[in-house]
PAMAR-221080 format. One record per atom (N, C-alpha, C, O): residue in one letter; x, y, z. Coordinates in steps of 0.1 Angstrom, whole numbers, plus 5000, padded with zeros to 4 digits. Atoms other than C-alpha are relative to their C-alpha. Example, Ala and Ser with C-alpha at 12.3 -4.5 7.8 and 13.67 -1.06 7.14 Angstrom:
% residues 2
A500949885000
A512349555078
A500950125000
A501950125007
S499149895000
S513749895071
S499250115008
S499750225009
This chain:
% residues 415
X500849885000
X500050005000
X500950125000
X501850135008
X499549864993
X501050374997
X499050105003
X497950134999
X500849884991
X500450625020
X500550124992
X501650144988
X499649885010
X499850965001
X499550085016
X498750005020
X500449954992
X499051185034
X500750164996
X501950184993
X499949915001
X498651535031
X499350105010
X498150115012
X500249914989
X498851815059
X499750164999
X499950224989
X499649885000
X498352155071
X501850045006
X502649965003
X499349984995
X501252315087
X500249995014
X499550085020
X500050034984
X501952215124
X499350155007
X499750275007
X500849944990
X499552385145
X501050065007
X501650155000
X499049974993
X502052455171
X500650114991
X500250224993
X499249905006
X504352655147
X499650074995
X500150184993
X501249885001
X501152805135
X499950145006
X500050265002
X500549924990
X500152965166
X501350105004
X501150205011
X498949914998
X503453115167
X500250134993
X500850234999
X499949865013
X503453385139
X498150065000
X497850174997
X501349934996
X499353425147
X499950145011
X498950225012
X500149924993
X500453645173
X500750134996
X501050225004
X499049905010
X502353885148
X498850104997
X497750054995
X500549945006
X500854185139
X499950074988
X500150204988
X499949965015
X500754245102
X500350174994
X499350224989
X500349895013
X501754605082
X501150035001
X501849965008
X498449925007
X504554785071
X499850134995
X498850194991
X500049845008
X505655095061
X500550024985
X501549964981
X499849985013
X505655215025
X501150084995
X501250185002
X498849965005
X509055335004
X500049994985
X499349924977
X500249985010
X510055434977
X501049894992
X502149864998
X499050105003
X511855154953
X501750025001
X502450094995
X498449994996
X515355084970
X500950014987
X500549994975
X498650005007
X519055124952
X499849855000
X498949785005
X499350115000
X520654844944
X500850015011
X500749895015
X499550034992
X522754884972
X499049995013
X499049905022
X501249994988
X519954944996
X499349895003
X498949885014
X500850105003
X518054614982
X500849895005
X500549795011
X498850094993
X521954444987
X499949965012
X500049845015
X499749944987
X521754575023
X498349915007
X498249855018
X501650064994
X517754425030
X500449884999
X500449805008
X499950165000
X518454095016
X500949925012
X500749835020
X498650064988
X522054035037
X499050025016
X499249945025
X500149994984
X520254155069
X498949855004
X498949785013
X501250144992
X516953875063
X501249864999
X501249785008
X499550155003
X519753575048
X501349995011
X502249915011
X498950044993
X522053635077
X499350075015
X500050125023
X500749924990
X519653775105
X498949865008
X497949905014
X501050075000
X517753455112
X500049935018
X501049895024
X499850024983
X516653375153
X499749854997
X499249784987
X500550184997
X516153025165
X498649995009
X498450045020
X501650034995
X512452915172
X500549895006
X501049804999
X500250094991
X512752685204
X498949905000
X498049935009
X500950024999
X510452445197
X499249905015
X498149855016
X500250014986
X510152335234
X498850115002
X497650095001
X500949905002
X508552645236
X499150114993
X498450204996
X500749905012
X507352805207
X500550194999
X500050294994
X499749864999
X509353115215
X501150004992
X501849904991
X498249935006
X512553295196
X500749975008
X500349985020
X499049994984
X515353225218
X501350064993
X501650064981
X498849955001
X518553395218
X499450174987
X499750144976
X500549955009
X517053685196
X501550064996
X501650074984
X498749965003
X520853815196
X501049954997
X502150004994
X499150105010
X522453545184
X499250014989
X498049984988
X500650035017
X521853565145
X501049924992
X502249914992
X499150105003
X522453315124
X499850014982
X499050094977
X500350025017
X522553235084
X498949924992
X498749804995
X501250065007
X519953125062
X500749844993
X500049744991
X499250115003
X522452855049
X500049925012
X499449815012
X499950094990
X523152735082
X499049925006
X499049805008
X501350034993
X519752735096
X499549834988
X499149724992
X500450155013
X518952455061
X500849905002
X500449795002
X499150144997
X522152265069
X499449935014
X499949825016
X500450034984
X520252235108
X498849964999
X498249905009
X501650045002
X516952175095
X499749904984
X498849884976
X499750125017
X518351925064
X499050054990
X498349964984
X501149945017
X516052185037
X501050014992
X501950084994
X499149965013
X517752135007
X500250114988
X501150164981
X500549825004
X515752444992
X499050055003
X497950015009
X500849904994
X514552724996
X499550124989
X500350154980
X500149945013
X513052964972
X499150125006
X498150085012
X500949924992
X511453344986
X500150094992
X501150134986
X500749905005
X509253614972
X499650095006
X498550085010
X500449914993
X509353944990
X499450134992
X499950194983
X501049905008
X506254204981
X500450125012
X500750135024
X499949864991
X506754554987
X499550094992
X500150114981
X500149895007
X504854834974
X498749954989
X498550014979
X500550125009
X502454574956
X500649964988
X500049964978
X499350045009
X505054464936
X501349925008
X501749955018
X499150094998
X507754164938
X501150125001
X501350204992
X498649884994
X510954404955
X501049894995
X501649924984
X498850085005
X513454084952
X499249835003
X498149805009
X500050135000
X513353724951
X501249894993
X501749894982
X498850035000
X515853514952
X500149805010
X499549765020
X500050184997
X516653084958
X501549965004
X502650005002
X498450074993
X519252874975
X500249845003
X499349775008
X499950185002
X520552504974
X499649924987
X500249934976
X499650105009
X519552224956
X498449925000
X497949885010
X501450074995
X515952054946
X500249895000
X499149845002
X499950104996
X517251754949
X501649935005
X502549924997
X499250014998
X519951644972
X501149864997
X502249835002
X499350145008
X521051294952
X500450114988
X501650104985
X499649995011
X521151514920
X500950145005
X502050145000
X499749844999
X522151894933
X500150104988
X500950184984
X500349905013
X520652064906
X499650115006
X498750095014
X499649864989
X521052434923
X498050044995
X497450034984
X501449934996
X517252584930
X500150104992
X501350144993
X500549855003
X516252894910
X498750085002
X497650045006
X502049974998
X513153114912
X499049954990
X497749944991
X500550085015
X512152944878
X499349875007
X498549815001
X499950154996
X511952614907
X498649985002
X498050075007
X501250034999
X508852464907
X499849915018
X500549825022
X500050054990
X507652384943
X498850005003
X498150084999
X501350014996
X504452214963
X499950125009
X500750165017
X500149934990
X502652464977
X498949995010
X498350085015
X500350064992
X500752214996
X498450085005
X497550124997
X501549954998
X497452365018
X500050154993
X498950194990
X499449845006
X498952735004
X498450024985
X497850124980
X500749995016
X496752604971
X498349995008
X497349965001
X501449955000
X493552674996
X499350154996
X498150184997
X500149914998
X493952994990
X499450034985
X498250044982
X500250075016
X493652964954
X498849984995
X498350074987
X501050064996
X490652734958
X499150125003
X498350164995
X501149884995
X488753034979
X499750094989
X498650114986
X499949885004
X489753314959
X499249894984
X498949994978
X500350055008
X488153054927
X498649995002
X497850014992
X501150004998
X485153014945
X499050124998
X498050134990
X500449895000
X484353354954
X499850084986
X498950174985
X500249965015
X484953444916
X498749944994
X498150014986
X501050075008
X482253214904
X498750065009
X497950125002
X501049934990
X479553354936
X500050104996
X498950155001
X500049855007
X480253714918
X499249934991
X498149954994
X500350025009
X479253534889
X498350004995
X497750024985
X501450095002
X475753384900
X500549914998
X499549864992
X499850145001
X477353064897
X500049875008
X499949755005
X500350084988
X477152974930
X499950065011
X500750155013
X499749914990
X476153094964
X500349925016
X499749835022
X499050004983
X478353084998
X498649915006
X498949805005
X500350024992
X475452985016
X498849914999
X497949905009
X501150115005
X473152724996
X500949915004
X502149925003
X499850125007
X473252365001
X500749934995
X500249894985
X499250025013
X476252214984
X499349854993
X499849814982
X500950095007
X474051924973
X498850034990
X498249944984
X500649975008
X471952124955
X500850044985
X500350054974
X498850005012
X475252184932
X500649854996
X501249824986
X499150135002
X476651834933
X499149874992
X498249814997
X500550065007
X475651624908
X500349784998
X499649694995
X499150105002
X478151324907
X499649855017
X499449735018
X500050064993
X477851244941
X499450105006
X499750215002
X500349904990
X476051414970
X500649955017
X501049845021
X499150064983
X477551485013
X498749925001
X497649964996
X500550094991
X475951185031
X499250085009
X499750155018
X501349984988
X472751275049
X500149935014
X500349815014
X500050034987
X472851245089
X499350095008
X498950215006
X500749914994
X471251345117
X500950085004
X500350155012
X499549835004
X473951665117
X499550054992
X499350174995
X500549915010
X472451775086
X498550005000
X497850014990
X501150045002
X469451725096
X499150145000
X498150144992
X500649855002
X468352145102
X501050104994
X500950204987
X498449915007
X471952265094
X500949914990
X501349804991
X499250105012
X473852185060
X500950074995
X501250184996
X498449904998
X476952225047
X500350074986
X500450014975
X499549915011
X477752545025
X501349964998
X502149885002
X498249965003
X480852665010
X500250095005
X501350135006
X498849894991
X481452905029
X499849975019
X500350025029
X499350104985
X481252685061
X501549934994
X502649965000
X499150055008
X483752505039
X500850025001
X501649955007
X498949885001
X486052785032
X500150055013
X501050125014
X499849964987
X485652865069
X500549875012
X500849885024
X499950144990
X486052495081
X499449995014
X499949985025
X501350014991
X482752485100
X499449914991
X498249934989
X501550075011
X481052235075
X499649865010
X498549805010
X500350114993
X481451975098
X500749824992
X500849704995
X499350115006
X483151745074
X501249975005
X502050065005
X498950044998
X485851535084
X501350014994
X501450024982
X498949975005
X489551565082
X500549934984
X500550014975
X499850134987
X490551305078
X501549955007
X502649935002
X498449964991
X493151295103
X501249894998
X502349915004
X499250105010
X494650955083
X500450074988
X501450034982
X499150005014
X495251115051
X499449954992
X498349904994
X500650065011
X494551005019
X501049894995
X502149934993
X498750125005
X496550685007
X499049914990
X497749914989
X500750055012
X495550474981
X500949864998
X502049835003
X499450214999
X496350054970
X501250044989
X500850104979
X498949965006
X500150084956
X499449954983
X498749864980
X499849995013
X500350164919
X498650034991
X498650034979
X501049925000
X497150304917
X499550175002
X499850245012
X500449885003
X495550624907
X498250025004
X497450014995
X501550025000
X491850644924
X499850154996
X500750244997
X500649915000
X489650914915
X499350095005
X498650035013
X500449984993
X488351174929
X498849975007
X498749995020
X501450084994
X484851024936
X500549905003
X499449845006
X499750134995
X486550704946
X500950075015
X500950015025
X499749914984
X488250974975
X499149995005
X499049905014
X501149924993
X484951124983
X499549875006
X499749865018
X500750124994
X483250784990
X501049925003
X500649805003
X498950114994
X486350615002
X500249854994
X500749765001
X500050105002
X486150324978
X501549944995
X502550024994
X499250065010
X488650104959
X500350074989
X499450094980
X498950034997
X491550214948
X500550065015
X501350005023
X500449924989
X491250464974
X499849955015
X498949875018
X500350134988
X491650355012
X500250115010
X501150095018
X500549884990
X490950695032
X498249955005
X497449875000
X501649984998
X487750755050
X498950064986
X499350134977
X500849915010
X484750875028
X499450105007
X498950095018
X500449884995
X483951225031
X498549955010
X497949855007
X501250064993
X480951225058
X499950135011
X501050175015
X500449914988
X479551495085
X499949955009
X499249865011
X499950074986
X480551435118
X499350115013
X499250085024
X500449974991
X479151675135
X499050134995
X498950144983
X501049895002
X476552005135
X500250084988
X500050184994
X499749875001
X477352275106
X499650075001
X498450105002
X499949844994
X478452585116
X500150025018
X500350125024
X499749994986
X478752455154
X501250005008
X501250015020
X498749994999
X482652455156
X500949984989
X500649914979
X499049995014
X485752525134
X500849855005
X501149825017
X499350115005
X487652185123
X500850024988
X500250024977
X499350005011
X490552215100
X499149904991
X498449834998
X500550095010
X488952005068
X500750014987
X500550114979
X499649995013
X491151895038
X498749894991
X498849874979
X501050055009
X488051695026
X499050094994
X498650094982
X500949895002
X485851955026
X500550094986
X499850134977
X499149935012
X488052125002
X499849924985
X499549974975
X500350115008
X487751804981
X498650004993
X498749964981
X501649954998
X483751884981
X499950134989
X499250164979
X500749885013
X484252214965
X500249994988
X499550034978
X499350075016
X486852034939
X498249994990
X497850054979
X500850095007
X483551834931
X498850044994
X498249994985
X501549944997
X480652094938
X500550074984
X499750044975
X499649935008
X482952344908
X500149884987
X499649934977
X499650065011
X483752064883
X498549924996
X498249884985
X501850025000
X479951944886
X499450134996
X498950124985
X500749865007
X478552304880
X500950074983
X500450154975
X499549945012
X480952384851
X500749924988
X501349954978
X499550085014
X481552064833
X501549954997
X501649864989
X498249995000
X485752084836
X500749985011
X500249995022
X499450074988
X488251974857
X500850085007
X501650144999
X499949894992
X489252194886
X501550044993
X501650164990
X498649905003
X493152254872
X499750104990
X500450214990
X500449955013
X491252364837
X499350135004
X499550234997
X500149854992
X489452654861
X501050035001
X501350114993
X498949924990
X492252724881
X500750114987
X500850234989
X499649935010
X493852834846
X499850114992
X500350214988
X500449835003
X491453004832
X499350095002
X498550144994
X500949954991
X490053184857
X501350085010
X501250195015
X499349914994
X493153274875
X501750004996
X502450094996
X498750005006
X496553134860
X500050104988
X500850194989
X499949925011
X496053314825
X499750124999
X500450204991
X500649794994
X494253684837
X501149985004
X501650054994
X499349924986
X497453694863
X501849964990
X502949994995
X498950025000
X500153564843
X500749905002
X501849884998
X499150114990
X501053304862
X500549834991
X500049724992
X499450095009
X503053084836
X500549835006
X500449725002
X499250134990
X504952834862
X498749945007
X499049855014
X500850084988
X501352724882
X499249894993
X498449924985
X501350095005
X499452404875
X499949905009
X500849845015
X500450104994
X497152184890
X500349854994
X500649775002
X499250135003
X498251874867
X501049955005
X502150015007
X499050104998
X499951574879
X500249884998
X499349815002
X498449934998
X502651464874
X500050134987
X499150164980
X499649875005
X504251764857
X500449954985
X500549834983
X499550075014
X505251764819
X501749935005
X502349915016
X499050064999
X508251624812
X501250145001
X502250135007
X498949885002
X510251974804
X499450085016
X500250175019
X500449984992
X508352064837
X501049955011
X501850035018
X499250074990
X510051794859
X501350065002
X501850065013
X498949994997
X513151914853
X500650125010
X501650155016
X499849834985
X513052244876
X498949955007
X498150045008
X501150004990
X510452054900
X500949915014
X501749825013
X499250034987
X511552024938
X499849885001
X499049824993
X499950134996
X512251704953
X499750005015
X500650035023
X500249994988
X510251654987
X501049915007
X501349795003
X499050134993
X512951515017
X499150075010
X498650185012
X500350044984
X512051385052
X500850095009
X501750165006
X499349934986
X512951515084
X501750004998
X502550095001
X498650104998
X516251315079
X501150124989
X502350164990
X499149955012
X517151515047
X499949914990
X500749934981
X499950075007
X516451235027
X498949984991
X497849954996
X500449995012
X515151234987
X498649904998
X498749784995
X501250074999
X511251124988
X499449984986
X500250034979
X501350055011
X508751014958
X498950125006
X498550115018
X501149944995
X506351294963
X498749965000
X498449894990
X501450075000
X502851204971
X498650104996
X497650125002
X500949935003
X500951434953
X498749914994
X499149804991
X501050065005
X497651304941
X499650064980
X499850184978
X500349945006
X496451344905
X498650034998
X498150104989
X501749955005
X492751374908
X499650115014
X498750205012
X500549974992
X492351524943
X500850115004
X501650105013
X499049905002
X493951884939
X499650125005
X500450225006
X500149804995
X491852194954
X500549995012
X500850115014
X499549974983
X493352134993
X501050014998
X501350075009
X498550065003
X496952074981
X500749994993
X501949974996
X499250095012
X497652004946
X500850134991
X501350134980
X499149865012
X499252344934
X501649985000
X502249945010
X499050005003
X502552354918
X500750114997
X500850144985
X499549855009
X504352674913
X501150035004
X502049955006
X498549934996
X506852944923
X499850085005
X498650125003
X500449924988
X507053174951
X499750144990
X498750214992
X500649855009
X507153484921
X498549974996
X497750074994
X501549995008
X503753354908
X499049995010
X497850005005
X500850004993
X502053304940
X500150165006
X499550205015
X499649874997
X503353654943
X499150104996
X498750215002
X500949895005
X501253774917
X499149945005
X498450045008
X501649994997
X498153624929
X499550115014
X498550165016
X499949944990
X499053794961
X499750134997
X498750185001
X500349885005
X499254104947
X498950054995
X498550164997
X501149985008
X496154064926
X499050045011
X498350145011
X501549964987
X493754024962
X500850125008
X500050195014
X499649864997
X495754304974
X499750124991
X499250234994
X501049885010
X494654514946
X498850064997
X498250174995
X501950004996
X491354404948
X499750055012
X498650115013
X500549984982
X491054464986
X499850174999
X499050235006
X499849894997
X492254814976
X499250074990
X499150204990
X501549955011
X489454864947
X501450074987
X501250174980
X499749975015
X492154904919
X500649884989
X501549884980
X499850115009
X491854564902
X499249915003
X499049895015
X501250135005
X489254294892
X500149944997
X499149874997
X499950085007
X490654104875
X499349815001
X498949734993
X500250174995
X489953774897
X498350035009
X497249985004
X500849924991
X487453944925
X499550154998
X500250244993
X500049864997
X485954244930
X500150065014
X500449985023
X499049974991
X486954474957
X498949945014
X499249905025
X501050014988
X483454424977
X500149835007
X499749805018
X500050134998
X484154034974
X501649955005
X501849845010
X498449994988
X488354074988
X499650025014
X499749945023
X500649964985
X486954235016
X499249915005
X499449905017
X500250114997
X484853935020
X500849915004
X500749845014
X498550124999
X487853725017
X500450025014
X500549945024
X499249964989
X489353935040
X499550015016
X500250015026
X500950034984
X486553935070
X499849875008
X499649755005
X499950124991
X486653765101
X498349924999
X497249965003
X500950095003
X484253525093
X499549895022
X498549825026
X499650034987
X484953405132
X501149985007
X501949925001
X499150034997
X487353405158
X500349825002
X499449735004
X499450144997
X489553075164
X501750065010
X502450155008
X498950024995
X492252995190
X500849894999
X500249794994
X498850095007
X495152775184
X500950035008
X501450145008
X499350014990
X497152665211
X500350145013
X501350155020
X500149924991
X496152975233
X500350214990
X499950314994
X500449895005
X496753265205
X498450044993
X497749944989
X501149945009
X493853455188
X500550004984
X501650054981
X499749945009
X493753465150
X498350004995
X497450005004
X501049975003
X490753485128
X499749934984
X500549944975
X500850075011
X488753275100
X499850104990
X499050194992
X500749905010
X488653455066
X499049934991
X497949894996
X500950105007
X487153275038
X500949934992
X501049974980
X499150055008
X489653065023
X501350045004
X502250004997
X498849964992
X492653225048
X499849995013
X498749975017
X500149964983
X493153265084
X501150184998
X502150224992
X499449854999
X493753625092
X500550035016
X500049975025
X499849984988
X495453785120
X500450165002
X500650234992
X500249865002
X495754135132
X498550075003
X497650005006
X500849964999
X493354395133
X499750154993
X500750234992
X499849855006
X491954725115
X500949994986
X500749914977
X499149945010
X494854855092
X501349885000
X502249874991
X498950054998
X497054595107
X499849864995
X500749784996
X500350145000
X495154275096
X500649954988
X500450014977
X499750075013
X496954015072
X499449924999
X498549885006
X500950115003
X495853765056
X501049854997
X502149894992
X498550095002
X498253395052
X499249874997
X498049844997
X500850165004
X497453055042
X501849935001
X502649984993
X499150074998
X500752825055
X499349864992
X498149844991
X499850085006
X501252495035
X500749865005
X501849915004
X499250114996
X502852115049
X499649884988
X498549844989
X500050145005
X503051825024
X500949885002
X502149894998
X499050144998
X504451475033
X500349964987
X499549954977
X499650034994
X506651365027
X501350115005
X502250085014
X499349894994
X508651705033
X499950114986
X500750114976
X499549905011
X507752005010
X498550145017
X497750125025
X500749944992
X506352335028
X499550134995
X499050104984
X500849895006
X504852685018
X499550105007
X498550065014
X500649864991
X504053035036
X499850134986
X500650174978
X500749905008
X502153285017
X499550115008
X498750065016
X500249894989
X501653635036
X499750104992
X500550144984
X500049835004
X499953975025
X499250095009
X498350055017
X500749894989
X498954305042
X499550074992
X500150154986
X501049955012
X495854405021
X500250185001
X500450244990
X499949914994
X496154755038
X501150134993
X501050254989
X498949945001
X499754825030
X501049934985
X502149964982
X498950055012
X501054604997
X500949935006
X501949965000
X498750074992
X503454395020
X499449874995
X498249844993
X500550144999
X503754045013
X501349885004
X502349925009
X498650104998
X506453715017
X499349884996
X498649835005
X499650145002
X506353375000
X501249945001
X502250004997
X499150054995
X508653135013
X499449854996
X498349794999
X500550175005
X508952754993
X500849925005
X501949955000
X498450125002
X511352465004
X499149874999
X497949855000
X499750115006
X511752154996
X500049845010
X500149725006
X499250114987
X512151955034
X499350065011
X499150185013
X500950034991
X510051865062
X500250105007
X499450205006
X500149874991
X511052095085
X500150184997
X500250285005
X500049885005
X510952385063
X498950145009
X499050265011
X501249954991
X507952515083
X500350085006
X500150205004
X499249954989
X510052575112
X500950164994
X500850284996
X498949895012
X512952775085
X499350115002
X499450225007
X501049815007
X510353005074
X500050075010
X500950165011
X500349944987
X509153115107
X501150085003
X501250205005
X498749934995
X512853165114
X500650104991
X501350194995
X500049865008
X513053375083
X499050124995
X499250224987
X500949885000
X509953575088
X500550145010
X500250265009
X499549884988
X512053715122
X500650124995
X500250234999
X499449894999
X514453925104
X499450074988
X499650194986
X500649875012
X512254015072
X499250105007
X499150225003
X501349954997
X509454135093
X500750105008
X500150205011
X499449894989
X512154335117
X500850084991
X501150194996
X499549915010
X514054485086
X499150114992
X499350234991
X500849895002
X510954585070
X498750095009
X497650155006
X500849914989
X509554735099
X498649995000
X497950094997
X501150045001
X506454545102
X499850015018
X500649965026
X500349964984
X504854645138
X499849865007
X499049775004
X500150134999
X505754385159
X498949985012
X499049875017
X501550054986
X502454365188
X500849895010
X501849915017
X500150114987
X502554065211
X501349914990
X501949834997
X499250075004
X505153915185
X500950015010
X501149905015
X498449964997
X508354055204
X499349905012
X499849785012
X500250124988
X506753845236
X500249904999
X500349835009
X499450125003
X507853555216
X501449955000
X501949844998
X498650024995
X511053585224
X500549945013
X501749935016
């Protein structure tokens, strides 16, 4: 049998950067030396996240971005810094695969794991502008192929999409994963109902919706089925053209595996260990997880709902439906911080200061942080290649976010 299991980002290391408060100050486009001078301070400025405790430690010991990957065996790393609503620098390091050492570029194609809910949302919400679908019907009145399982949960309350996108639907995780009978390709309706080839749970309502938030990568699975049921096509063939081709975004696709001239700049997921995995992407089951890209093109999409939020671009959204995006839809805590339910993000912050993020984990080691501050044009993608990359990032959000003078609130308490 293989196990294909696919995560969010460790809770724990979550709740760590939830307590950050998002914005920045605006400038005018740096020198070249000036831009020199920002990059050296984040690739050699990086604190150590104690994961004992979830705090910075030593905040005055700084260390190198090299070192920190040789300590956390990431073999790459690949980051997208927004400033101004525009990509400021971006820039890669290492190797996507540490048997071959084919050196990383920004060209490098990397999973960007749960990162591709964000995606997912901002897809939905485009089609609910449309009249195509609305947030808060039924999704059985959309699903044609298969419908959620009737239970007494659904019995006065039923599960929307934007319980969904809020992870209130009540659908199960499932906290096994998705794995499937070796050498096999199940479908996604062979997911949803858990059958042969397919050896996950079948999607199913376990409890009330709308009566508590539950992470759900099934549910996500659901909208896959509710969008490619309402429009006849198969969710990557949206994703494309609906948001890859309006935005540019040349390097992103939900197809898998990758072409063949594709493969050759696509990362190679390693374990905790540092050691060169088979990635476990799925090819049918792709809105929670299945995106492929580059930290510059999740850049622009970043930029795009920052434009929208700010009412000078449509292209994907309109501005009244970002600001949907962008509303706390409810609070949630996580391991004792506050952050906030958007629709397809978790936001944190507040007022002027609120961002918006969607973090990323795929087994068997690839990882993904996506960050913007609708407010102010700030943003940061961060891709690697290795399990503990999670951790990395976090350790290189310390010194971007203290270079570019992003207000640090209850963060600096994490020290």
């Amino acid at each position: 049998m293989k196990k294909i299991i696919v995560t969010a980002c460790a809770a724990a290391l979550l709740c760590v950067v939830l307590a950050f408060t998002s914005a920045a100050c605006l400038g005018d486009k740096p020198s070249a030396e000036e831009l020199s001078r920002k990059i050296g301070k984040v690739e050699n400025g990086l604190v150590e996240l104690d994961l004992a405790s979830l705090k910075y430690a030593h905040p005055e010991k700084r260390m190198t971005l090299s070192e920190r990957m040789v300590h956390y065996k990431v073999p790459g790393v690949s980051i997208a810094v927004i400033e101004n609503d525009r990509v400021e620098w971006m820039k890669s390091y290492g190797v996507l695969n540490i048997e071959s050492n084919t050196p990383v570029t920004t060209e490098s194609l990397f999973e960007a794991a749960s990162t591709t809910k964000l995606l997912t949302g901002a897809i939905v919400l485009r089609l609910a502008e449309r009249g195509l679908l609305d947030l808060d019907r039924d999704v059985n009145a959309y699903l044609k192929s298969w419908k959620v399982p009737d239970s007494e949960f659904t019995r006065d309350e039923k599960v929307t999409l934007r319980r969904i996108l809020t992870h209130q639907s009540g659908i199960n995780r499932p906290d096994g994963g998705f794995s499937e009978a070796e050498g096999s390709t199940p479908t996604l309706l062979q997911i949803l109902k858990g059958e042969h080839p397919a050896q996950n749970q079948p999607a199913a309502v376990e409890y009330v919706p709308g009566s508590k938030w539950q992470y759900s990568n099934m549910g996500y699975l659901v909208i896959q089925q509710v969008v490619e049921d309402i429009l006849g096509k198969s969710f990557a063939d949206v994703a494309r053209e609906a948001v890859f081709k309006p935005l540019g975004m040349k390097s992103s696709t939900l197809v898998y595996p990758l072409t063949a001239e594709d493969q050759k700049r696509e990362s190679v997921p390693h374990d905790e260990e540092g050691k060169a995995r088979e990635p476990g992407m799925s090819p049918a089951a792709v809105a929670h997880a299945g995106l492929m890209t580059t930290p510059s093109d999740l850049a622009l999409l970043t930029i795009e709902l920052i434009r929208a939020y700010q009412g000078r671009s449509s292209r994907i959204i309109s501005q009244a439906m970002a600001r949907q995006m962008f509303r706390r839809e409810l609070d949630i805590n996580i391991s004792g911080f506050s952050a906030g339910e958007g629709t397809g993000v978790i936001l944190r912050g507040e007022g002027n200061n609120v961002s918006f993020l969607h973090p990323g984990g795929n087994a068997p080691g690839a990882t993904s942080w996506l960050e913007g501050v609708p407010e102010t044009g700030q943003g940061i993608i961060i891709m690697t290649n290795g399990a503990m990359g999670d951790v990395l990032s976090l350790e290189i959000l310390y010194p971007l976010i203290e270079e570019y003078r992003w207000p640090t609130g209850q963060w600096l308490a994490q020290k």
